[in-house]
N, CA, C and O atoms as a printed pandas DataFrame, in Angstrom:
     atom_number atom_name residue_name chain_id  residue_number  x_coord  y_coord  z_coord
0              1         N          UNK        A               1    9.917  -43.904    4.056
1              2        CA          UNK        A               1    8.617  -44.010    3.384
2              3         C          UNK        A               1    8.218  -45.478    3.318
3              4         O          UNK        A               1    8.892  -46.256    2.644
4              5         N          UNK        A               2    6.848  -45.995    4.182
5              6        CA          UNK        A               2    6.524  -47.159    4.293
6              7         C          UNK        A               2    5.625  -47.282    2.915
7              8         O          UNK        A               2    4.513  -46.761    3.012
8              9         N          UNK        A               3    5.934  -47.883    1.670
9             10        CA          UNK        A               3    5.199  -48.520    0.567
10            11         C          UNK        A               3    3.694  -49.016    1.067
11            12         O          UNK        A               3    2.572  -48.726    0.653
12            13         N          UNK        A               4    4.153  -49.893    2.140
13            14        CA          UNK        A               4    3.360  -50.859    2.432
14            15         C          UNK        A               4    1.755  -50.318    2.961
15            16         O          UNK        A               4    0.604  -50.745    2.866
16            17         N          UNK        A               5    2.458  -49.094    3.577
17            18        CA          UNK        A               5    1.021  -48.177    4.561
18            19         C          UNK        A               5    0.243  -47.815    3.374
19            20         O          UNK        A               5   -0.781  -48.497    3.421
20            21         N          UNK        A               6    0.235  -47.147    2.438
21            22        CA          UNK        A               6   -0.167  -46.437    1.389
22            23         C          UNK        A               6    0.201  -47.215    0.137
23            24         O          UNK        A               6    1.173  -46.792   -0.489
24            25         N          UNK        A               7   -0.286  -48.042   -0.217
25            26        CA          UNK        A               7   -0.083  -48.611   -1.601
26            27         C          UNK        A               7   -0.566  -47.775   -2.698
27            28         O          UNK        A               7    0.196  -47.622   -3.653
28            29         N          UNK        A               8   -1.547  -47.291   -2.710
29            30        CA          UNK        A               8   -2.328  -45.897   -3.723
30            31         C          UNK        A               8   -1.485  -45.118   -3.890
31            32         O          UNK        A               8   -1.406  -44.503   -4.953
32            33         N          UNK        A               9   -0.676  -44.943   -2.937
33            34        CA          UNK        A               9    0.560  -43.854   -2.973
34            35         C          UNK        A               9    2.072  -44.547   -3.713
35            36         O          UNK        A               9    3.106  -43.917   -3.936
36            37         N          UNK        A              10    1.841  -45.863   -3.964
37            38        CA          UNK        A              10    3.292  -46.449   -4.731
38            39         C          UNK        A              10    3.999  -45.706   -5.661
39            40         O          UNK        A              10    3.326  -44.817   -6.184
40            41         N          UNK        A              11    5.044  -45.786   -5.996
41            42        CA          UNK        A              11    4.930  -45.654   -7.588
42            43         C          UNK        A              11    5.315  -46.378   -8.733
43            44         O          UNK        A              11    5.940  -46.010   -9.728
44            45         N          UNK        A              12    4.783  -47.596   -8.389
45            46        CA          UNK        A              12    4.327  -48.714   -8.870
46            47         C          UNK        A              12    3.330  -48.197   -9.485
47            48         O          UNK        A              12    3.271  -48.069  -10.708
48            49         N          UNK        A              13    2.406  -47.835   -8.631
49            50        CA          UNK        A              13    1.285  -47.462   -9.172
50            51         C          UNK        A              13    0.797  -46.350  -10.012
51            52         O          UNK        A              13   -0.219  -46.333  -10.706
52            53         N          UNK        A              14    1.835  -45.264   -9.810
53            54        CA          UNK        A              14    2.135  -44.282  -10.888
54            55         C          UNK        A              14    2.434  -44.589  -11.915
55            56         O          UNK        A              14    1.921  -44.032  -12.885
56            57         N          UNK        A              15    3.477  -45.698  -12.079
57            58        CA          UNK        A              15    3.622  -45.772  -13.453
58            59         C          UNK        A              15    3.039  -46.882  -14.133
59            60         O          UNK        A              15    3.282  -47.160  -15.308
60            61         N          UNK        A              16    2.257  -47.525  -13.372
61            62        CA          UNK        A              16    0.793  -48.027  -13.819
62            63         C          UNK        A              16    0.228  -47.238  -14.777
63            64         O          UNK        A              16    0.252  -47.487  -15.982
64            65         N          UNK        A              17   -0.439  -45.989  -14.100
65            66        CA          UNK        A              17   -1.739  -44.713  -14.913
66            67         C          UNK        A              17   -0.903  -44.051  -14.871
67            68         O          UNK        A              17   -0.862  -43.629  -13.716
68            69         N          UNK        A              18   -0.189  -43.673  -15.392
69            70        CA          UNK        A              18    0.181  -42.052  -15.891
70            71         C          UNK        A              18   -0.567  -41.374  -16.965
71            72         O          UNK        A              18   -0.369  -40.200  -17.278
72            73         N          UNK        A              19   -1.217  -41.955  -17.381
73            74        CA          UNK        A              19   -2.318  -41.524  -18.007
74            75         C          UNK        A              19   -3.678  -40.848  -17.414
75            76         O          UNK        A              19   -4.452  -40.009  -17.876
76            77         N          UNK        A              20   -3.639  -41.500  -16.322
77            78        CA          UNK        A              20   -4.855  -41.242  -15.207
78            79         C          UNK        A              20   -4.633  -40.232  -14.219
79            80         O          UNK        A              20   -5.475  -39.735  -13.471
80            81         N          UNK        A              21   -2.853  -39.869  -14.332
81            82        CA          UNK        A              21   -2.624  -39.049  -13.372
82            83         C          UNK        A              21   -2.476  -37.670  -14.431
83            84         O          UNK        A              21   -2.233  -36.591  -13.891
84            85         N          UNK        A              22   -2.602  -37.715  -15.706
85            86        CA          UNK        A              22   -2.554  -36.409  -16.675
86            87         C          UNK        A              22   -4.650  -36.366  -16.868
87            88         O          UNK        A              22   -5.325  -35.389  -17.193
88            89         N          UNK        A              23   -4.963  -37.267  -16.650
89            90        CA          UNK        A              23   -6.472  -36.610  -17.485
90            91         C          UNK        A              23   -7.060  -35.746  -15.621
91            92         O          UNK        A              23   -8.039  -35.000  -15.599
92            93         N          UNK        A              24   -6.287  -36.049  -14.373
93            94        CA          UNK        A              24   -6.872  -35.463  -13.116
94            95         C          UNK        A              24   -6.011  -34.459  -13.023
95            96         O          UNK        A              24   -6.152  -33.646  -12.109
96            97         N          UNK        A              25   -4.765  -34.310  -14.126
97            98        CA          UNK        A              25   -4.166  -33.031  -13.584
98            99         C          UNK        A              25   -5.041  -31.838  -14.519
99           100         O          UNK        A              25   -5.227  -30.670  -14.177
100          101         N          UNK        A              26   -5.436  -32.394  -15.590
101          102        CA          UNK        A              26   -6.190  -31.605  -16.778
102          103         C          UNK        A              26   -7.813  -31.373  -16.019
103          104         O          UNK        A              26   -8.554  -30.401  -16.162
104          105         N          UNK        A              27   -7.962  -32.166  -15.491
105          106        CA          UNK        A              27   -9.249  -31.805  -14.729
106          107         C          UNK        A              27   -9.182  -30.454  -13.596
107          108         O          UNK        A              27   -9.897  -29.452  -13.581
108          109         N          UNK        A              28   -8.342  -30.738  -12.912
109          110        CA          UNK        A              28   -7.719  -29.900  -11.748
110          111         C          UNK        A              28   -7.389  -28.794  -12.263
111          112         O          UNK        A              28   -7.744  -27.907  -11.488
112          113         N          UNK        A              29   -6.791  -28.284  -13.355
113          114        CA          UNK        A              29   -6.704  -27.054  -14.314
114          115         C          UNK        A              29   -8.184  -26.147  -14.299
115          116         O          UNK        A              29   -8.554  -25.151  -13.678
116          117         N          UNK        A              30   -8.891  -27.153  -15.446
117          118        CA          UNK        A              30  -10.097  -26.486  -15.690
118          119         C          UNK        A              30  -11.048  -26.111  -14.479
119          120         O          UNK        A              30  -11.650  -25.038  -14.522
120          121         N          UNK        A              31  -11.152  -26.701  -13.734
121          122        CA          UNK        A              31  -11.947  -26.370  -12.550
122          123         C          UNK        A              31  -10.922  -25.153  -11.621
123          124         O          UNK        A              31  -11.620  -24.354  -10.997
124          125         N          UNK        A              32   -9.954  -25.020  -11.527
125          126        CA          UNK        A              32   -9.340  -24.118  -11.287
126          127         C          UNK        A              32   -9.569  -22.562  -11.627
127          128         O          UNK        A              32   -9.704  -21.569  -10.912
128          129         N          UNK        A              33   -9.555  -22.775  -13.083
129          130        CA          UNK        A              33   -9.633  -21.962  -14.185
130          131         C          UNK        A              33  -11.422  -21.519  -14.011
131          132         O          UNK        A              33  -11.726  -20.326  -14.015
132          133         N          UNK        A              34  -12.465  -22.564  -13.871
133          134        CA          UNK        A              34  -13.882  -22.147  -14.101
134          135         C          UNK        A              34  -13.812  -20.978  -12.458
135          136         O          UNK        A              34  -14.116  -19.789  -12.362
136          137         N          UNK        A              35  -13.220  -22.082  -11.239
137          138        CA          UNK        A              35  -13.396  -21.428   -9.920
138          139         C          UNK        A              35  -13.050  -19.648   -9.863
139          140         O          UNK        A              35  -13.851  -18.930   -9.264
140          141         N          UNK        A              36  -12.080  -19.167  -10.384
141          142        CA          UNK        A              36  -11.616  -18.106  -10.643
142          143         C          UNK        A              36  -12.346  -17.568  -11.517
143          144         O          UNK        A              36  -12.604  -16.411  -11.185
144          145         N          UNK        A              37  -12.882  -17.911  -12.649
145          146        CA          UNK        A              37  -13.216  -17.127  -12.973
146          147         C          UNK        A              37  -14.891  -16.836  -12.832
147          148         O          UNK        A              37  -15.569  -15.963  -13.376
148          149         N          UNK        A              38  -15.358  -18.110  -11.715
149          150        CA          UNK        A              38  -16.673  -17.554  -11.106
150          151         C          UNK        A              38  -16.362  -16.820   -9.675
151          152         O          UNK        A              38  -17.270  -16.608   -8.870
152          153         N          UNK        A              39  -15.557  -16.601   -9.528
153          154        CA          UNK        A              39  -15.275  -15.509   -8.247
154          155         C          UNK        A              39  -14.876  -14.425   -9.102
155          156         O          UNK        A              39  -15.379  -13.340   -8.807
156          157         N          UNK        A              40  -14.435  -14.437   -9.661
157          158        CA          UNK        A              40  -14.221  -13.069  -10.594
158          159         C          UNK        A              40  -15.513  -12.459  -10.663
159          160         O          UNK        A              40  -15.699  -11.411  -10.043
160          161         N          UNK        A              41  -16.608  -13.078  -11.464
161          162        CA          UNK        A              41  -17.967  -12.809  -12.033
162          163         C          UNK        A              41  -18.625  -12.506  -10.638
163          164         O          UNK        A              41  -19.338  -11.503  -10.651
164          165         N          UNK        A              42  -18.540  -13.107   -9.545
165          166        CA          UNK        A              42  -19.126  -13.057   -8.537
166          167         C          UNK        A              42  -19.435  -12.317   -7.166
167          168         O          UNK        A              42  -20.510  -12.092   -6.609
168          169         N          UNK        A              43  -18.046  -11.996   -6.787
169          170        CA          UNK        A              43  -17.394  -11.489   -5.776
170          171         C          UNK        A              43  -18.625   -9.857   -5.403
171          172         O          UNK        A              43  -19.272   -9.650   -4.376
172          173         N          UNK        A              44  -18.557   -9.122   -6.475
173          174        CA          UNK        A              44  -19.204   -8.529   -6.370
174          175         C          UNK        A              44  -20.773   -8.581   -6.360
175          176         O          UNK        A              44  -21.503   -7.749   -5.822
176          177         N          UNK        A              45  -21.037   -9.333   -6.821
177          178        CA          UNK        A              45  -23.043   -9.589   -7.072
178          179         C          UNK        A              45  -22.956  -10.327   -5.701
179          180         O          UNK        A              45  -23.959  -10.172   -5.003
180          181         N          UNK        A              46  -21.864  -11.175   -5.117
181          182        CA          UNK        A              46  -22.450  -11.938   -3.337
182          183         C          UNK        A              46  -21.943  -10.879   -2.153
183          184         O          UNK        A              46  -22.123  -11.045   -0.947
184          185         N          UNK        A              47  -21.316   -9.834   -2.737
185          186        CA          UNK        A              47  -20.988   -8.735   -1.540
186          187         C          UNK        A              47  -22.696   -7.527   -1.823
187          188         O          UNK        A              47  -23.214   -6.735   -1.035
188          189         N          UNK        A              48  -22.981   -7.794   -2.833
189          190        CA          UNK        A              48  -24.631   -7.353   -2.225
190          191         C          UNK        A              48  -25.731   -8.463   -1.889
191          192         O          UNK        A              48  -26.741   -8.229   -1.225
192          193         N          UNK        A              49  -25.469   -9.437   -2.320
193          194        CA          UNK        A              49  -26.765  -10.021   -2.134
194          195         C          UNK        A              49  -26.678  -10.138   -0.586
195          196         O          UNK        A              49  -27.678   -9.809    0.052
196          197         N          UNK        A              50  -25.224  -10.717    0.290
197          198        CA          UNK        A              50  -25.209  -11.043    1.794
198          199         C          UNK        A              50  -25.516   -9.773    2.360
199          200         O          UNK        A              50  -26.141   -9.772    3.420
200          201         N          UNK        A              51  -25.114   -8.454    1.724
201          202        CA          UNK        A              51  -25.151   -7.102    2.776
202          203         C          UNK        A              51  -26.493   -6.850    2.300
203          204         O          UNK        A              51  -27.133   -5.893    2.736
């Protein structure tokens, strides 16, 4: 593993923000969570609107 190619990728830099890497994992949840449950709501109302 070259450090050098990917510095964003350190983990240097992780333990820089670990803070920054919990408020994008909490982000990544909820949008998860909204995505599902607008395909839930959905799935059916876009299998008529396309047919």
């Amino acid at each position: 593993m070259a450090l050098g190619v990917a510095p964003s990728l350190s983990p240097t830099t992780i333990h820089r923000h670990p803070e920054r890497l919990k408020r994008w994992a909490a982000i990544n949840a909820m949008i998860r969570q909204k995505n599902q449950e607008a395909n839930q709501k959905t799935t059916s109302e876009d299998a008529k609107k396309t047919n």
